[in-house]
C-alpha positions in Angstrom: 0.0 0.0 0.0 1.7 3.3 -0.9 2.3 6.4 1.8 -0.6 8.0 0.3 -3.5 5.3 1.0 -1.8 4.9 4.5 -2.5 8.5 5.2 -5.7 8.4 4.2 -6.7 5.4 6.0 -5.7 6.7 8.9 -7.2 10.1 8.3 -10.2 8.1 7.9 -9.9 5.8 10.9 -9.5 9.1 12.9 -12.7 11.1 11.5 -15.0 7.9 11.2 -14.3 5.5 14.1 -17.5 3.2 12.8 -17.1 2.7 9.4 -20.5 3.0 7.4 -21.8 0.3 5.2 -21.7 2.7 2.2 -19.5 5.6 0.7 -20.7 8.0 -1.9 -17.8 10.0 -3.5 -18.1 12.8 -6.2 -16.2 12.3 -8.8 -15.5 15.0 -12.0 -13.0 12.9 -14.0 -10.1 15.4 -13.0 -6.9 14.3 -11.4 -7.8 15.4 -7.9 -11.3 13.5 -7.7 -10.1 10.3 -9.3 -7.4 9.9 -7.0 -9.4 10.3 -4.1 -11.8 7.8 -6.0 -9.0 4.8 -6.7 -7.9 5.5 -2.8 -11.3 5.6 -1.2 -11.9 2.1 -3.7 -9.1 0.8 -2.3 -10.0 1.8 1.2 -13.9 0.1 0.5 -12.4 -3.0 -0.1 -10.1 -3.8 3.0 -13.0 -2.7 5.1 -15.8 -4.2 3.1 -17.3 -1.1 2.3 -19.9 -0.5 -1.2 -18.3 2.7 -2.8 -20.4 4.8 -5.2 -18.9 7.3 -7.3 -21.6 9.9 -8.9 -20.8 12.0 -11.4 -23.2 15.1 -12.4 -23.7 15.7 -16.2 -24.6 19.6 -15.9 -23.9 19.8 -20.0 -22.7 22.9 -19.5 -19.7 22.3 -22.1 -20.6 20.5 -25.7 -18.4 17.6 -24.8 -19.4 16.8 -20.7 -21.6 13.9 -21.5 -18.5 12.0 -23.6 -16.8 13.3 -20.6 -19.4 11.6 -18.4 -19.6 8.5 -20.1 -15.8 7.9 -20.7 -15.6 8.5 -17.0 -18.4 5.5 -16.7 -16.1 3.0 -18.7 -12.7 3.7 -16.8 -14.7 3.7 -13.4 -16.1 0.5 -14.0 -13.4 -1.6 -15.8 -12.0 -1.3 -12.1 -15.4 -2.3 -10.8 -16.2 0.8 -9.1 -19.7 1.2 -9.1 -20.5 4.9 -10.8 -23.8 6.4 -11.6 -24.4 9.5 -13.8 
């Protein structure tokens, strides 16, 4: 497990002493939100966890649903479950 996902799980162990069942994460397909995506996924699965990563479509830009979908493919090929 790399320093990073240490951190955070003990960041997380601190702020949330009883784990929840279920983790929703927002995730925009930039750099910051899908690494906190792969580390909270990796974080789910020691503990058991369901992870949901939502992204919001707001089609503000011509291009944010291909966006939006590409993000689907990527997020699931790792079996992260993702909802638009």
């Amino acid at each position: 497990m790399s320093n990073l996902a240490q951190d955070l799980q003990k960041e997380l162990n601190v702020l949330i002493p009883n784990l929840p069942k279920k983790i929703a994460v927002a995730t925009s397909g930039g750099c910051d939100s899908l690494a906190l995506t792969f580390l909270l996924h990796t974080f789910c699965l020691k503990h058991h966890i369901e992870l949901y990563s939502v992204t919001i479509d707001h089609k503000v830009r011509p291009n944010s649903t291909a966006q939006s979908l590409e993000l689907h493919q990527l997020l699931t090929s790792y079996n992260i479950s993702h909802h638009i």
